[in-house]
C-alpha positions, 0 to 999 in steps of 0.5 A: 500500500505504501508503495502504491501510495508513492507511486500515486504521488510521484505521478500527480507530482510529475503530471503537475510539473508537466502540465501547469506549464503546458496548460499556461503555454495553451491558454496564451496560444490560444488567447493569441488566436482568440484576441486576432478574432476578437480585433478582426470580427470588427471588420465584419464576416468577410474579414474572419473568413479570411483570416479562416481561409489563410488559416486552413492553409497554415494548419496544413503545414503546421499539422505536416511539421507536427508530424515531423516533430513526432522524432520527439517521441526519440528524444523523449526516450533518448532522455529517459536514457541519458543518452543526450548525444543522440538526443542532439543529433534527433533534433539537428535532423529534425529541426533540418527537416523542417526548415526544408518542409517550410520552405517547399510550402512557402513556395508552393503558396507565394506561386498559387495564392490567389487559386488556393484561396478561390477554393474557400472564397467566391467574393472577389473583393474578400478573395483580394483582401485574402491574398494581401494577408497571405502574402504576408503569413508565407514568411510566418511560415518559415519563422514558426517551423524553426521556433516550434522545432525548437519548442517542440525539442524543449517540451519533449524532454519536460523544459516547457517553462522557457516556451511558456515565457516566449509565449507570453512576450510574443503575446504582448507584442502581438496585441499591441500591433495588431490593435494599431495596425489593425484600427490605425492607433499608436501612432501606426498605419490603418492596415485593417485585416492585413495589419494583424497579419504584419503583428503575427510576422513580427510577433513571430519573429521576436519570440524566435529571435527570445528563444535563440538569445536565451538557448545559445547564451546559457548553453541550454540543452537544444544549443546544437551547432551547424554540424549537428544537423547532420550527426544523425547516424545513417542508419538511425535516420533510417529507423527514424523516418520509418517510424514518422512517414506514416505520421506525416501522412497521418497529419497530412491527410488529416489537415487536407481533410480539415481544410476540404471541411472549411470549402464545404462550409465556405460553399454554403456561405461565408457566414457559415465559413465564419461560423466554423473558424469561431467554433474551431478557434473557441472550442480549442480554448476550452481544450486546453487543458486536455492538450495539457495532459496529453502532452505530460503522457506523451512525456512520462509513458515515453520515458517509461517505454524507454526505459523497459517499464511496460507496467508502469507505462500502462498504469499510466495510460489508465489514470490519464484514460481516467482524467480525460474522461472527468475533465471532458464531462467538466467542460461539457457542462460547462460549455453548455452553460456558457454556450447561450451567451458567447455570441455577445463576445462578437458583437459586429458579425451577422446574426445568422452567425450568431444563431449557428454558432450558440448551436454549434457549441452546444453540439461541441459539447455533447462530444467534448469527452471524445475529443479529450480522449482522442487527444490523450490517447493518439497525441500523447500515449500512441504517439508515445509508442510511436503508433503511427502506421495505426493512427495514419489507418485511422485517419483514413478511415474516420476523416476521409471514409466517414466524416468527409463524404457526410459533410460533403453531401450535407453541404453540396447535395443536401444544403443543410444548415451550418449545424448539421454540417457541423454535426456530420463532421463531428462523426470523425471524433465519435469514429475516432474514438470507439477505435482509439478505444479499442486500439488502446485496450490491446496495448500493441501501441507500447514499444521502446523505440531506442532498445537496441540502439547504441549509446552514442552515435559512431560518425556523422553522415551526411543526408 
């Protein structure tokens, strides 16, 4: 009893070190995200469905560089280890690989701006507008692949405090421009919707510039040199990408997916576009704290797989299984108390806007338990394991079998109202669910991916 009462202690002190940080670091992305709208809504409809439309297109590449940066499951246990040579040498190929990624999407969109937006946007004056802020989110591209490489690296290893403080920086920075870029205050030129885009480059740009000065000046971990971008053995490169391939399809194939989601939308109107960037963008404030727990399980589960602790791994699925399902109904009930009146927060968009979104919410809510458990179980204990090849299957089968053909037909054929389509799409995490459900019961998803690794690499070769 008495070591189970320390084995319960030491989780719920590891648990809390883990996720107070990263809850901290959600609410200030996510209060980011929420004050751009709360300044753009201003603007009216058309400005959201911009900042909706250009934002689809990022998620792509961020969802592809999350895939990438699923090395950090190798990180992770490399830390569990003690093996910090090859903890480096992951991350200078990881941090390579994505800077290469970035680049690729910056060109592809500076090339095919103004036909990627038409998918989304009809009106020409809004599409004009659309590709004036995509302009400038091409350089956040490149900026954010490389500071969330490096915030990535950090978390993997349970350093999220120096992010957490970026974060807060950049916030403040962002605020500040976008209101006198946005409206034209502060001394600052009007630029309407294309100013929050210039406060998001430069906000970008100086949390990057933050975390350089403070990793290379204390020497912090992640400090690596040109040549350690190339360190990574061969043949561990090799294990590497065979175990992120089917990841980077996974997310792949599921932002493209999200993105098809935000057409259909758009071809119904762009309110109902509007509506489906205001529910996206609330619902991920209220799933904070779910991303919190799922990154502490990835964190903790993969450094016991690491680490040969099938046991204690899988207790630790259980008791973050356990939370997600009490926070998740938490925050169902509350959702649907405050749900009547979030609509009051945007005072100047449409009143059809207003009516989809109050009923929008309370359908998030119904299902907030399914979106807290797949989170826990494919972002944090799946990808813990590296389970990737299974979680790219089920992507297939939830969003592009299931979900995307029934919102498909709803928007085009059946021309149903915004919150139907909305319930059709969440047929992916109801899906989703029943089969991360059963996947996690089988436990095929445990593998120590660094057991028969050396301790440290013999030679750097080059790509």
């Amino acid at each position: 009893m008495g070591e189970g009462t320390i084995g319960k202690s030491g989780f719920t002190r590891e648990m809390k070190g883990l996720v107070i940080p990263s809850v901290l670091q959600m609410l200030v992305a996510n209060s980011f995200s929420l004050v751009n709208m709360l300044m753009v809504t201003s603007l009216g409809d058309g400005a959201v469905a911009v900042t909706a439309a250009v934002g689809r297109i990022s998620f792509i590449l961020s969802m592809i560089l999350t895939a990438v940066y699923g090395m950090t499951a190798y990180m992770t246990q490399y830390h569990g280890k003690q093996q910090h040579t090859l903890m480096r040498a992951t991350f200078g190929f990881m941090l390579l690989t994505g800077i290469c990624i970035s680049l690729l999407a910056f060109v592809v969109v500076w090339i095919w701006k103004e036909p990627i937006l038409s998918l989304f946007i009809k009106d020409i004056e809004i599409l004009q507008l659309g590709i004036q802020y995509l302009t400038i989110m091409a350089f956040v591209f490149l900026i954010s692949a490389i500071r969330d490489a490096y915030a990535q690296a950090l978390g993997s290893i349970g350093k999220v405090k120096i992010t957490l403080y970026v974060g807060l920086c950049a916030m403040a920075i962002n605020i500040t421009l976008d209101y006198g870029l946005i409206y034209g205050k502060l001394g600052l030129p009007n630029l309407g919707v294309a100013g929050a885009a210039w406060g998001t480059l430069i906000a970008s740009g100086t949390s990057l510039l933050f975390l350089f000065v403070f990793i290379y000046s204390k020497s912090y971990y992640l400090n690596i040199r040109f040549q350690e971008l190339f360190s990574l053995p061969l043949i561990l490169r090799k294990q590497v990408v065979k175990t992120i391939t089917p990841l980077v399809f996974h997310e792949g194939m599921w932002s493209i997916g999200n993105m098809l989601y935000a057409v259909a939308f758009g071809s119904l109107s762009i309110a109902a576009l509007t509506t489906f960037q205001l529910a996206n963008t609330l619902q991920g404030y209220f799933m904070m704290g779910i991303h919190g727990f799922a990154y502490a399980a990835k964190v903790m589960i993969g450094q016991k797989l690491g680490q040969d602790k099938q046991e204690q791994a899988l207790d630790y699925a259980r008791r973050f299984t356990r939370i997600s399902v009490i926070t998740g109904i938490i925050v169902s009930v509350v959702m649907m108390m405050v749900s009547p009146f979030v609509s009051f927060i945007f005072p100047y968009l449409s009143g059809e806007v207003h009516a989809s979104l109050g009923n929008i919410l309370l359908l998030q809510a119904v299902t907030m338990t399914a979106f807290f458990l797949n989170n826990v179980w494919i972002v944090g204990m799946f990808r813990a394991g590296g389970d990737n090849l299974f979680t790219m299957s089920m992507i297939l089968i939830t969003t592009w079998a299931i979900a995307l053909p029934a919102v498909f037909v709803g928007a085009y054929v059946l021309r149903l109202p915004p919150e139907w389509v909305y319930a059709l799409f969440l047929c992916e995490e109801m899906s989703k669910a029943f089969i991360g459900y059963k996947r996690y019961r089988s436990q095929k998803w445990m593998r120590n991916l660094i057991k028969n690794v050396p301790e440290t690499p013999s030679s750097a070769l080059s790509l």
